[in-house]
ROSE-362576 format. One record per residue: residue in three letters; x negated, y, z of N, C-alpha, C in turn. Coordinates in steps of 0.1 Angstrom, whole numbers, plus 5000, padded with zeros to 4 digits. Atoms other than C-alpha are relative to their C-alpha. Last residue first. Layout:
<bavos>
AlaXYZXYZXYZ ...
</bavos>
This chain:
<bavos>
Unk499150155008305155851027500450104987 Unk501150175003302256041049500849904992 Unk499950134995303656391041499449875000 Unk500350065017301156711043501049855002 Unk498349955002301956951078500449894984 Unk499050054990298956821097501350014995 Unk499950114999296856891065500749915007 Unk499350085015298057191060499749884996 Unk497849964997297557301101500249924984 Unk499450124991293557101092501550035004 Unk500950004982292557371072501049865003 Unk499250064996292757341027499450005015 Unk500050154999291057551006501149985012 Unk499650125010289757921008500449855005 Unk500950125008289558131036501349964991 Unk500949965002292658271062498749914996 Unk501450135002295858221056498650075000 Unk500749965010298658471075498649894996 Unk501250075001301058301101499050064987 Unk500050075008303958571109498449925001 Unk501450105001305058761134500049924990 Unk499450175001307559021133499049974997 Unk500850085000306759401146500449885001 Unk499450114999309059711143498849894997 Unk499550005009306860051153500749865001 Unk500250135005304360031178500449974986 Unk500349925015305160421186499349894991 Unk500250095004306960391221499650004985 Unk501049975009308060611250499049904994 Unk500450115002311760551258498750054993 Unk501349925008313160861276498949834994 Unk501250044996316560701294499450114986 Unk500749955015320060891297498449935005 Unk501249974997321960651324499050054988 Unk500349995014325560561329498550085005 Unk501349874994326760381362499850004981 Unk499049914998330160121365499350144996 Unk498749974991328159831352500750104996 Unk500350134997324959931330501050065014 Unk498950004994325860181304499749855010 Unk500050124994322760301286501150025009 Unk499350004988321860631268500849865002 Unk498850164997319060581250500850095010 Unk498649954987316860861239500849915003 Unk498550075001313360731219500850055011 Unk499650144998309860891222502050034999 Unk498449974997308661201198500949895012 Unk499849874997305361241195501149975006 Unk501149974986303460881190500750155003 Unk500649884996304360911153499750015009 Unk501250025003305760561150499050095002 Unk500749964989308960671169498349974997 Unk500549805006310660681133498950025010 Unk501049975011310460291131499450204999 Unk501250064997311960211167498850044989 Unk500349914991314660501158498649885004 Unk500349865004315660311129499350125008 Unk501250055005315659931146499550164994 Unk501650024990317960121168498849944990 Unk500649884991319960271142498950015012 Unk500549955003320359961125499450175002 Unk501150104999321459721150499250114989 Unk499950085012323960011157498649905002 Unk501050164996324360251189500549904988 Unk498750094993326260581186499449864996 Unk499150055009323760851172500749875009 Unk499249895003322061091196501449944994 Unk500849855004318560981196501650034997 Unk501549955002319960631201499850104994 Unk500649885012323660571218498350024999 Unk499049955002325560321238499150074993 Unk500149835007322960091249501050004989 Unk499950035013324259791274499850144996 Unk499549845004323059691303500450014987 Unk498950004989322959271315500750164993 Unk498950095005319259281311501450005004 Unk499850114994317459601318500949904998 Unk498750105007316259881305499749865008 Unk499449984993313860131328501249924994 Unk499349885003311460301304501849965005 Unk500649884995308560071316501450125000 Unk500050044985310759771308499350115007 Unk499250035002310859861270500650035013 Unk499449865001307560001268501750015009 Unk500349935015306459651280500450115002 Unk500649915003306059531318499750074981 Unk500949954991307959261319499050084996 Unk501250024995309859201286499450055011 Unk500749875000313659291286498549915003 Unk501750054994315659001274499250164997 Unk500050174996319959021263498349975004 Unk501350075001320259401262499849885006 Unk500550034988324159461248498549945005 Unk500849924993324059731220499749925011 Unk499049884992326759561198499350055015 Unk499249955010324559341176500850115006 Unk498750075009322459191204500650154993 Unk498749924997319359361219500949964988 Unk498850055011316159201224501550045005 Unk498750044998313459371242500249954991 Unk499650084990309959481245501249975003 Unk499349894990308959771222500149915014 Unk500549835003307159521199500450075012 Unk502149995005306459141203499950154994 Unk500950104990310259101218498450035000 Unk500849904996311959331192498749945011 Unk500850104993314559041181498950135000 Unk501649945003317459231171498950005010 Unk500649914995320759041174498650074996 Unk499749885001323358841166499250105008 Unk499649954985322458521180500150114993 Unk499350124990322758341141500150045014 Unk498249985005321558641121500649905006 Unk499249854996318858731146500949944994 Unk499749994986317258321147500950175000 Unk498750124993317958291107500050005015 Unk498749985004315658611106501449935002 Unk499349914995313258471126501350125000 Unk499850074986312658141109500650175007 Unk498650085002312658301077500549985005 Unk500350165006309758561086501549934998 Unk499850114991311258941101499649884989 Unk498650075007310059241080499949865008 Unk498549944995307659491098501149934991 Unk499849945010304259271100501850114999 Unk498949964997302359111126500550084989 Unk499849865003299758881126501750064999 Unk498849964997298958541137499950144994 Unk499549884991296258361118501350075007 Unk498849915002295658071099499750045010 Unk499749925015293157821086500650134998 Unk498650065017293757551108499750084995 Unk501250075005290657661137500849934990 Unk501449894999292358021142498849844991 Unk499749905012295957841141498250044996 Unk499750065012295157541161500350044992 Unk500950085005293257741185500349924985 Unk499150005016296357931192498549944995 Unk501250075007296457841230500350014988 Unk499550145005299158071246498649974993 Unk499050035010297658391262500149854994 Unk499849885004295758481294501550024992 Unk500650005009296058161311500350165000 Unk499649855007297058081348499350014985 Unk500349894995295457721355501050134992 Unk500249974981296557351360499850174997 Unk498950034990297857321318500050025016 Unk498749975008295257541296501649925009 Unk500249885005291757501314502050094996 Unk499649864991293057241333499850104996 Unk498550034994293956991304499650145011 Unk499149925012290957141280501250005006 Unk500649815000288357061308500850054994 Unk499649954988290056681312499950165002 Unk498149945003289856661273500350015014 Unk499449964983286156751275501550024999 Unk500149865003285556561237500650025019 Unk500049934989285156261223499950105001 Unk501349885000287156191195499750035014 Unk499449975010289955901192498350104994 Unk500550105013288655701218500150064986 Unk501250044999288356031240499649894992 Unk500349855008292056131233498249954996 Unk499750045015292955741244499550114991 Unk501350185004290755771279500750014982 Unk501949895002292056211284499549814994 Unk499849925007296256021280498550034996 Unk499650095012295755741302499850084986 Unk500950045006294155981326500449944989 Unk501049945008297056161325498749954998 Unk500249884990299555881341499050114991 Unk501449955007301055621316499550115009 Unk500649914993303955421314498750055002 Unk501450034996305255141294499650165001 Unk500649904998309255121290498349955005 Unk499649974982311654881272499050125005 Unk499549864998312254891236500050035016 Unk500049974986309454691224500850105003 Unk499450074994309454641188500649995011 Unk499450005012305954671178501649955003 Unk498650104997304154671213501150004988 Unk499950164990301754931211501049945000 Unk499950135005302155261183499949865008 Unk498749995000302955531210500249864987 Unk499449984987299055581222501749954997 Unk501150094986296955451198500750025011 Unk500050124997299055541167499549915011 Unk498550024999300155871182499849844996 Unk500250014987296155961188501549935001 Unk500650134993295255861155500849985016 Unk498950095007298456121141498649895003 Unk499150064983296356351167500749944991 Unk499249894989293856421141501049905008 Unk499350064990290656191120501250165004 Unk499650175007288956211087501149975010 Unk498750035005288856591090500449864994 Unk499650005014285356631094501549964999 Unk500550195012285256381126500250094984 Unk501650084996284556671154500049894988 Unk501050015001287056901136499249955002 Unk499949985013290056741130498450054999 Unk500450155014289756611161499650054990 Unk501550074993289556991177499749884998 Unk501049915003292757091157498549975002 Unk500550015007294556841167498950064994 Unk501050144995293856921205499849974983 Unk501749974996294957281193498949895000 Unk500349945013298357181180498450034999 Unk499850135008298956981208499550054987 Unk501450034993298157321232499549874990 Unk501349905003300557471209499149975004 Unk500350035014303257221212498950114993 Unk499950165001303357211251499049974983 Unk502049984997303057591249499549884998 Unk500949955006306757521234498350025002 Unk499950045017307957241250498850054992 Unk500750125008305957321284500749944986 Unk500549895008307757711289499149854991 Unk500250185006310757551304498750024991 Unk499050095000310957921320499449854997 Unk500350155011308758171331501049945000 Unk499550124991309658421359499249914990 Unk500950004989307758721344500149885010 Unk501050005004309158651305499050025013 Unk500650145001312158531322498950034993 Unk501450045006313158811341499249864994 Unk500249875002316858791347499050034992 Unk501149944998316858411342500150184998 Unk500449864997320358231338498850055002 Unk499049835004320757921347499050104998 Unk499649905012318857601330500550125001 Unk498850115009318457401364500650034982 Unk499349905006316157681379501549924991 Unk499849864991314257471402501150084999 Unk499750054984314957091389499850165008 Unk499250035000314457171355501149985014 Unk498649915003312157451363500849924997 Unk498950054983309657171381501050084991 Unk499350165003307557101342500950005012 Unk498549985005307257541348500049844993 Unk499149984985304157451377501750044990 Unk499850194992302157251348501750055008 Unk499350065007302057571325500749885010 Unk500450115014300557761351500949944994 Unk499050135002302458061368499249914989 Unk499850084983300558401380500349804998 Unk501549964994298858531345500749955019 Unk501550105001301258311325498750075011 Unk500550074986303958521338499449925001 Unk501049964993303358711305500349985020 Unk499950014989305358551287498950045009 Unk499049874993305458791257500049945017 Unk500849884999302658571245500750095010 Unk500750004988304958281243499450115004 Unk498850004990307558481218499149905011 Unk499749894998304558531196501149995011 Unk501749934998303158201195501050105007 Unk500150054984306958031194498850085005 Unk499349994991307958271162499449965011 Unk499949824999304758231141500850055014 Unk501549984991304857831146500050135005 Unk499950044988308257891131499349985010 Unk499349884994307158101104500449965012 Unk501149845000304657831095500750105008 Unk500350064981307657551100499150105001 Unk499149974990309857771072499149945016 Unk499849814995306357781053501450045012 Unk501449994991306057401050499850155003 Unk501149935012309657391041499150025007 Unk501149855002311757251069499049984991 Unk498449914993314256921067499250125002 Unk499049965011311556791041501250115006 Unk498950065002310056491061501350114985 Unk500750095014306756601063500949974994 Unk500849935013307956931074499749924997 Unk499249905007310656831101499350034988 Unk499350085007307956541112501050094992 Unk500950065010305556801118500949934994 Unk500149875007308057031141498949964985 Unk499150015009309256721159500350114988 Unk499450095006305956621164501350004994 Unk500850025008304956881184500249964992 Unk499449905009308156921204499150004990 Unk498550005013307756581209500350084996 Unk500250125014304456611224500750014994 Unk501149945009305256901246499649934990 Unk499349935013308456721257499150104991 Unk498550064998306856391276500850104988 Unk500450165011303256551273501549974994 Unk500349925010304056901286499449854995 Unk498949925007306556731308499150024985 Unk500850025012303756521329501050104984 Unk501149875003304656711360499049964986 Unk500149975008308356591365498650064993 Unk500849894996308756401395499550074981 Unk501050015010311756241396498950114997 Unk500749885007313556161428499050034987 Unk501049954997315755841433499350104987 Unk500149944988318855821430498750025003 Unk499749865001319355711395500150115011 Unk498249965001317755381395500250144997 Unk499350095002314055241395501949984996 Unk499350044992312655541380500449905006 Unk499350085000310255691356500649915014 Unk499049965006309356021356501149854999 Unk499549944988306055981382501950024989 Unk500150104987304455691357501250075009 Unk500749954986304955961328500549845010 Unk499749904993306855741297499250055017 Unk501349954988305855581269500650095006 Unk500950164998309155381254498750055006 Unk499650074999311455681263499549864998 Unk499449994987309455981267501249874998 Unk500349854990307555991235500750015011 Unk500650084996308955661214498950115009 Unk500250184999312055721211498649925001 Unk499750054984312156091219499249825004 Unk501450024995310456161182499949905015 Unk500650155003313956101175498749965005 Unk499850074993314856371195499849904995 Unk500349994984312956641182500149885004 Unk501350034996313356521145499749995016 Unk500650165004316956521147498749995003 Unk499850064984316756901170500349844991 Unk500850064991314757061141500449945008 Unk501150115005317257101116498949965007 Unk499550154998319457301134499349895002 Unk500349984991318057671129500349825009 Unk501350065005317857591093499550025017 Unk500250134991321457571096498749974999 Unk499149964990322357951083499849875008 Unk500649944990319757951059500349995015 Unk499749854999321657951030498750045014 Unk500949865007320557651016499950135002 Unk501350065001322157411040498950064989 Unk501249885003325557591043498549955002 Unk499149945009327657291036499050114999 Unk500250045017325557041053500150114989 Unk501550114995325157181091499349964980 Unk501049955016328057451080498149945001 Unk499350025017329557381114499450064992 Unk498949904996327057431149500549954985 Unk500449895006324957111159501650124995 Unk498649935007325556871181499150144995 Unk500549845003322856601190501350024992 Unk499149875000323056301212499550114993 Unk499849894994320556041206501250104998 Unk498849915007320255641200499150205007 Unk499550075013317855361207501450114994 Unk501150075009315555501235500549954986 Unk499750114994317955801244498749914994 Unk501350165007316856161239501249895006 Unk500550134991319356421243499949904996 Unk500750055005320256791223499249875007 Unk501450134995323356881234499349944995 Unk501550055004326057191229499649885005 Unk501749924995329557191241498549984994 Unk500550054987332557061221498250065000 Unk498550014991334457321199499449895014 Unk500249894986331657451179501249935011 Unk498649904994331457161159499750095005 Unk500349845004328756921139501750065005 Unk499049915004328556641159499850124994 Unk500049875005325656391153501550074998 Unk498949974995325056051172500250194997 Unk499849894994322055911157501150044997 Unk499449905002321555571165500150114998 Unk500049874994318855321160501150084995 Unk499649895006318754951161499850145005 Unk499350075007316154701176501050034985 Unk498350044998314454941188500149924989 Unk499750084987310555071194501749985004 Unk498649924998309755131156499649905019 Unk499050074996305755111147501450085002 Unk500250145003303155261133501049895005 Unk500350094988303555591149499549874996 Unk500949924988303455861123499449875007 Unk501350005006304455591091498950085012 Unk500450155000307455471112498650004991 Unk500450064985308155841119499149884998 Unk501349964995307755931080499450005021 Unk501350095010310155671068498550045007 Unk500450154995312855771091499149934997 Unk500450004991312356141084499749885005 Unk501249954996312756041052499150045014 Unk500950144998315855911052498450024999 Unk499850094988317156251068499549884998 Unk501349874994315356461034500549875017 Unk501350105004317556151016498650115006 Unk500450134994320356231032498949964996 Unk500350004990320056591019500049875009 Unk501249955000319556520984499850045017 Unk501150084995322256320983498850025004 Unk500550035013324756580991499049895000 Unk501250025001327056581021499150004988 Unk500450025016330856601028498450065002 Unk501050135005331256531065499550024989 Unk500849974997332356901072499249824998 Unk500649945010335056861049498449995008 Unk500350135007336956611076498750084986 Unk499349975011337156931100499349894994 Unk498949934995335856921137501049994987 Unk499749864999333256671130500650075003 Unk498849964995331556351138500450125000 Unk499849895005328356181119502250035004 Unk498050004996327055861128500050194997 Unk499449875000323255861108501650015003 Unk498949925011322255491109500350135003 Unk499749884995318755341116501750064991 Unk499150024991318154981108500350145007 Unk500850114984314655051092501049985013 Unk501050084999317055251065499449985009 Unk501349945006319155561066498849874999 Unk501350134999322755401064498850115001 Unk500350025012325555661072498549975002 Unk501250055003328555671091498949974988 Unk501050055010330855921087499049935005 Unk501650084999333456001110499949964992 Unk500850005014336556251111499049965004 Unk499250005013338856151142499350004986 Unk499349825007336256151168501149964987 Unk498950105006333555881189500950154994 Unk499349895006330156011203501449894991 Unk498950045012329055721228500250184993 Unk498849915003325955731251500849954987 Unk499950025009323155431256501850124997 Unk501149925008321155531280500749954987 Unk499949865003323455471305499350094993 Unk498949945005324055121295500350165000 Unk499949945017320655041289501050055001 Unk501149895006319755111329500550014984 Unk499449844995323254931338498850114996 Unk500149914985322254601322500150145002 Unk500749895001324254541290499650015011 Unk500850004988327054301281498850045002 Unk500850124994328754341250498950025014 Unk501150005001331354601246498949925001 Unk500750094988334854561244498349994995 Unk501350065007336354841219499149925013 Unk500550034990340054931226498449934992 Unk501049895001341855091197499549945013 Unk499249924996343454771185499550134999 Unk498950035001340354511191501350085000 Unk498949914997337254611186501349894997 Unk498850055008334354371194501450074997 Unk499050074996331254521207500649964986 Unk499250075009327654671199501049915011 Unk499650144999325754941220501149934988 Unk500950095003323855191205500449845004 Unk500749994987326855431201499049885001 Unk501850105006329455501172499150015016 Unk501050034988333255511179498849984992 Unk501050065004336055591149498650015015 Unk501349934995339455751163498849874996 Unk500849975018342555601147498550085001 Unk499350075015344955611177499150064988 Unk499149985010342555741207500749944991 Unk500149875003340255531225501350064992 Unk498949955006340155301248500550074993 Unk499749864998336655191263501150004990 Unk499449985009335154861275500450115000 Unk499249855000332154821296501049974986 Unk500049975008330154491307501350084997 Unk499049935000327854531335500449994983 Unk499350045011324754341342501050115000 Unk498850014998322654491371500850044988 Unk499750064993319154471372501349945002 Unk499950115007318154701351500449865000 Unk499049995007319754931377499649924988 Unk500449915012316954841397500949974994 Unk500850135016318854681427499550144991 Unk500850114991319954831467499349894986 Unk501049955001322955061454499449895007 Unk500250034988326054951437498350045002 Unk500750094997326655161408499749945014 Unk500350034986329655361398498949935000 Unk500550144991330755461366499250005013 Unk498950075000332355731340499949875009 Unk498549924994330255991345501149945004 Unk500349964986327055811342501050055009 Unk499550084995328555651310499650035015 Unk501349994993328055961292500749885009 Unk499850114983331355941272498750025001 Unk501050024997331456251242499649915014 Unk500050054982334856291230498849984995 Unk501250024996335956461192499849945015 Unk500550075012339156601173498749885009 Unk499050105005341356701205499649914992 Unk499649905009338256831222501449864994 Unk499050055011336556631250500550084995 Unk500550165002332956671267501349964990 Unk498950075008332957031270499849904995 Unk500350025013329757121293501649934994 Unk501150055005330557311324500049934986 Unk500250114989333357421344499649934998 Unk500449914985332957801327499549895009 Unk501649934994332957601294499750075013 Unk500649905008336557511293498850045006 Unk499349935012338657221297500050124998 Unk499649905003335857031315500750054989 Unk501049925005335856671325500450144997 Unk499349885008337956521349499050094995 Unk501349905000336456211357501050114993 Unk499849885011339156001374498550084997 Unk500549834997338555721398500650044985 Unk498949935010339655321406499950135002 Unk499749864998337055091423500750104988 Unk499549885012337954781421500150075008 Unk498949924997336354511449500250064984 Unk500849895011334854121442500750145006 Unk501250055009334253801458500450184991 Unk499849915010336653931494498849944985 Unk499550055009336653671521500350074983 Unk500150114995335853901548501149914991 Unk499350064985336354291542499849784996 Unk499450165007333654461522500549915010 Unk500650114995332454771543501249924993 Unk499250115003332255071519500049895012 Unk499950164990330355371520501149925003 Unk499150044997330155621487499349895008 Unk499850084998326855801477501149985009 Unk499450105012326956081454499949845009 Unk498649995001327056341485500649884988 Unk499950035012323856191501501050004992 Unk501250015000323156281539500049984981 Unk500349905004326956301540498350065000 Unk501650024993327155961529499850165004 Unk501449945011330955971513499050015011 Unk501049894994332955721533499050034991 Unk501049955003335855471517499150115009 Unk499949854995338555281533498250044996 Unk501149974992339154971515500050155002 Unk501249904998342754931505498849955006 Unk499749934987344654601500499250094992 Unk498849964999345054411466500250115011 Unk498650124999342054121471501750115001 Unk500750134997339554411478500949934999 Unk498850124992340754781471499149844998 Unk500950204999338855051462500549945010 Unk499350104989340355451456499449914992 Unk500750124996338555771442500749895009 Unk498450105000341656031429498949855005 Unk498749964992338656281416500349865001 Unk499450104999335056261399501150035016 Unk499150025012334056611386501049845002 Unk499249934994332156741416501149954989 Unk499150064994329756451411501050075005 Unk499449894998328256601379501349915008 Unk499150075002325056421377501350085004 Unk499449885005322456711371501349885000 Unk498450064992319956571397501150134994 Unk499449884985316656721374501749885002 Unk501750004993314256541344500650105012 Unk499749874988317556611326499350015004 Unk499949925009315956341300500650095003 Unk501549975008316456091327500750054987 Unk499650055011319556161349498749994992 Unk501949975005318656201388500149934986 Unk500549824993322256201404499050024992 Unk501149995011324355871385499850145008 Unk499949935015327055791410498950074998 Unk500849865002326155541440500650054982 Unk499849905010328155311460499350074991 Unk499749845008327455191489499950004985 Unk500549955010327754841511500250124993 Unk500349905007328354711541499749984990 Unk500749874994329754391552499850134990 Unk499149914995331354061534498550125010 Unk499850044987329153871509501350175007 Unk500550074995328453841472500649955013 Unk500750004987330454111456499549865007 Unk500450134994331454141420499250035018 Unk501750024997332154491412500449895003 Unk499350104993335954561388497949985005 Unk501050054999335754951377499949845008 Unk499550114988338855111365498749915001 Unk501250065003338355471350499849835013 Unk499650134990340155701336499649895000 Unk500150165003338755951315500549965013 Unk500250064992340856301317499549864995 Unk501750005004340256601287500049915016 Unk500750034989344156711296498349985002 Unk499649804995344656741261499749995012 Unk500649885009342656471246500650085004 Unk499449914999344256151269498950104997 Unk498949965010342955861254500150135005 Unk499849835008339855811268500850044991 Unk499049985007340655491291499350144998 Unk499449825001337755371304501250004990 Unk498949985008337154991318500150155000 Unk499649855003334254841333501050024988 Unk499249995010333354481343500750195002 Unk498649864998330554461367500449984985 Unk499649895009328754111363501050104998 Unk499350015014327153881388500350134992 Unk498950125002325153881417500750034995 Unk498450004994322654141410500849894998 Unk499150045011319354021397501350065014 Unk499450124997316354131420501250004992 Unk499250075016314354471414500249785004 Unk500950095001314854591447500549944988 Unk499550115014316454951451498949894999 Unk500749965008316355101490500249904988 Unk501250044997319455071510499049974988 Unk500050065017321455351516498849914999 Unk499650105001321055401556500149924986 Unk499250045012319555681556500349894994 Unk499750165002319555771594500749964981 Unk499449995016317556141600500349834995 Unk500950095011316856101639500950004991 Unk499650094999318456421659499249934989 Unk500650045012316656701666500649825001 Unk501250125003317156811704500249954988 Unk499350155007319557101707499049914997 Unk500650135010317957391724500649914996 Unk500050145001320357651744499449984985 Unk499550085012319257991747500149855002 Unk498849965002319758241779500549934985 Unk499149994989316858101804501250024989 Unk499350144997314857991776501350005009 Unk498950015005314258351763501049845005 Unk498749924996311858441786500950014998 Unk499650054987309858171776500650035006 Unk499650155007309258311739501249975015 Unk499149965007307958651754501349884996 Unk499049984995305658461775501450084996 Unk498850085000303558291754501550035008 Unk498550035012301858551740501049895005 Unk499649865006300958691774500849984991 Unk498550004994300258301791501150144994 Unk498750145007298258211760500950055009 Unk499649985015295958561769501349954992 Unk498749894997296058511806500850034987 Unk498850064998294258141796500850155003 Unk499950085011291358331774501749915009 Unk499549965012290958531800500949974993 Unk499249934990290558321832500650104989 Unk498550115000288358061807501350085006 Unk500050005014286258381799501349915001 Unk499149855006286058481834500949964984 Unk499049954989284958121843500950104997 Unk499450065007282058161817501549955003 Unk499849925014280658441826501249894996 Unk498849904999280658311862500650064989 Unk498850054991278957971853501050114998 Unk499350065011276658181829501349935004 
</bavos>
């Protein structure tokens, strides 16, 4: 055994010296560098009061150009180091979307001289500074050059219109919770330009001095400001600002303000409470400045496209009307309860995103109830809408690798670009599935209590607290399974992995099947989907053949593995001709219907790039729109969730 065992050790080490020696051979001819220690000197945030009060100054006059300017005066304590920081980790981006490539011309001076600045290069938004000896305060003086055309990101100024994000326009010292640190901001605006925003000042001229604000409210408190503005009352201290491109586009009927005061009525009746003082909403209707739909606690950003009021029967803004609701919901859904891991001390540190399908799965829930109690959607336009998201989940069929949980990181992975495959990649997929799983939980109240009880308990138990309270109270998932459990017991931990930790088959439609309703499919588009083709110009095919294909043949989403994707289309290409004829929205949908026979499949010829390519499309589905169909008598728990409470 000795000898056996000897051998074995005599092996067993020739073995390590074999693999190892390939490696070691190489030492002779490569230089190693020793690993240097990672020094981040920025110093961590303590909530402690900052010694005294940053004073801020923007000039946003200049509308052609599209430059703020921006004079920042910091109080400083003592002499030595100190950094800097611009806004990186934005909440309600739930990703580092601060856009430090945009701030130019940075100079800071102390008593009149220069200070010599250093970017961190461990941290490109952090500026280093050493404060010279005798100094109580410095100015930092920058530019934000925002974009003067969409390629260089979101359009923030237009001649009629501006959008200030104060993250853009400011600096923070680092080492405090930004609640921590006073600051009070003024802004310059245009000749004869109207300002709305959650904060309150004093105008003077065109300059509006702001009242003093710790740096957490102040970046949560955005500005829309513009030539044509309407303010307009909705009640519980809530006003409707309203900024357009054309002075017509203010004109309104009463019947529609009063579907918007409604909304206000029927939140405050959802939740049981308001969590602000006042509330803004900050509403452009333009094409000319960039999309955005963003929460704040006491205000939100939303732009919508022209003919918001004007065409409001047609159809053409019914695609709209859900982003108020959405983001109101915000206020008390991710801005007064918010994930433990989402909330922050400042803007530098990392945000962990994994409660999402609560944070925007909720609200999307809710902002699709409140739209229908409220009026701004017909109980049938949200039906057809439910219809839509089902069916356009389904298609995701990267659900069988990718849980719900793992697409709350796509802000931070994929940042919004682009997706080739996004029915096999996934995307942001927790809104929507978000609001289906929500849909389901009510569902399952509704049934264990007879329909005495649904998730409008769970919203007063969980988002009604503190009456008032605009600050933040957090919450991890148990918080969430203990308040579901008061409401109705039930395996709500079993229902979270089932449906959020694990791969699924298909979206959760529990709340259809146990509401009353079904999905089905039919060959004429629903309301909701219609208004989505005639607004992107295109033909929504997605839940049949497997594609969607704009107005002028180009294919904008090929489903993973459908007909569609089997027969070799791809996003990006564009079809030139079907069975012969010269590419129309109605010739393709015409050849999708003739191929019903199963004989004959579809001819494409396709132009992707520089290359042309005759395909064989074999497919006999026919055209297929989704819709909610009722099933039984009487009334299910969906028409009871959709019924108003005021």
């Amino acid at each position: 055994m000795i000898r056996s065992l000897a051998a074995a050790l005599c092996l067993s080490t020739g073995l390590a010296t074999a693999f190892a020696s390939p490696l070691l051979a190489q030492d002779a001819v490569r230089s190693k560098p020793t690993a240097l220690p990672v020094d981040d000197a920025t110093p961590a945030p303590r909530d402690t009061p900052y010694p005294g009060t940053i004073r801020l100054e923007v000039d946003a006059t200049d509308t052609t150009q599209r430059i703020y300017r921006v004079k920042e005066t910091i109080p400083v304590a003592q002499a030595g180091p100190m950094t800097l920081l611009m806004p990186e980790w934005l909440p309600g981006n739930h990703a580092p979307r601060g856009q430090i490539e945009k701030l130019a011309g940075l100079s800071i001076t102390a008593n009149g001289q220069p200070v010599q600045w250093v970017r961190d290069p461990l941290d490109v938004y952090a500026f280093k500074i050493d404060v010279p000896q005798g100094a109580t305060e410095i100015v930092a003086s920058f530019q934000f050059l925002s974009a003067t055309q969409p390629s260089q990101g979101r359009v923030v100024i237009t001649p009629r219109m501006m959008n200030i994000q104060w993250e853009q326009v400011s600096l923070y010292p680092a080492g405090y919770f930004t609640r921590q640190i006073p600051v009070q901001a003024s802004v310059t605006y245009p000749a004869g330009w109207q300002a709305a925003t959650a904060l309150r000042g004093t105008k003077t001229g065109d300059t509006v001095a702001y009242d003093t604000i710790d740096y957490e409210a102040l970046q949560d408190s955005p500005v829309f400001a513009g030539r044509y503005f309407k303010p307009v009352d909705l009640g519980h201290d809530v006003t409707l600002n309203i900024v357009a491109d054309a002075p017509d586009e203010l004109n309104y009927k009463p019947e529609q303000i009063a579907k918007h005061k409604k909304l206000v009525d029927e939140a405050g009746a959802l939740f049981g409470a308001y969590h602000f003082n006042h509330y803004d909403f900050l509403l452009a209707i333009t094409d000319e400045m960039g999309g955005i739909g963003l929460e704040h606690h006491r205000s939100s950003e939303n732009q919508v496209e022209p003919g918001y009021f004007k065409d409001w029967d047609s159809g053409k803004a019914l695609l709209d009307r859900n982003l108020l609701p959405h983001e109101f919901t915000h206020s008390w859904d991710g801005k007064f309860r918010r994930p433990d891991l989402l909330w922050t001390p400042d803007f530098r540190t990392p945000m962990q995103d994994n409660l999402l399908w609560v944070y925007e799965g909720q609200t999307q829930f809710w902002g699709y109830v409140l739209g229908a109690r409220s009026g701004m959607f017909t109980k049938q336009e949200t039906l057809d809408a439910y219809a839509n998201i089902a069916a356009r989940l389904d298609t995701a069929v990267g659900r069988q690798w990718r849980p719900l949980e793992d697409t709350t990181h796509d802000p931070i992975i994929s940042a919004r670009r682009p997706k080739g495959w996004t029915s096999w990649q996934r995307s942001e997929d927790y809104y929507n599935e978000g609001l289906m799983m929500w849909l389901e939980a009510d569902a399952i109240i509704s049934k264990a209590t007879s329909g005495r009880k649904g998730l409008d308990d769970f919203a007063k138990a969980f988002f009604g607290i503190r009456p008032g309270d605009w600050g933040e109270v957090v919450y991890n998932r148990q918080d969430i399974i203990d308040t579901l459990n008061g409401i109705a017991p039930y395996d709500w931990a079993g229902f979270f992995q089932k449906y959020v930790d694990r791969p699924t088959g298909e979206t959760p439609k529990g709340g259809f099947f146990m509401g009353g309703y079904k999905l089905v499919y039919t060959e004429e588009p629903n309301s909701f989907t219609k208004a989505a083709e005639t607004a992107g110009k295109y033909v929504d095919q997605g839940s049949g053949i497997g594609a969607i294909v704009k107005n002028d043949g180009e294919i904008s989403s090929v489903i993973w593995d459908s007909a569609a994707f089997k027969a070799g289309l791809v996003v990006g290409a564009k079809i030139l001709a079907v069975n012969g004829y010269e590419f129309s929205p109605e010739a393709w949908k015409g050849a999708i219907t003739g191929g019903k026979d199963g004989k004959t499949p579809i001819q494409i010829i396709i132009k992707q790039d520089k290359y042309y390519r005759t395909l064989s499309l074999a497919y006999s589905g026919g055209l297929r729109y989704p819709r909610l169909e009722k099933t039984g008598a009487g009334e299910g728990s969906l028409d009871r969730l959709l019924k108003p409470r005021t």
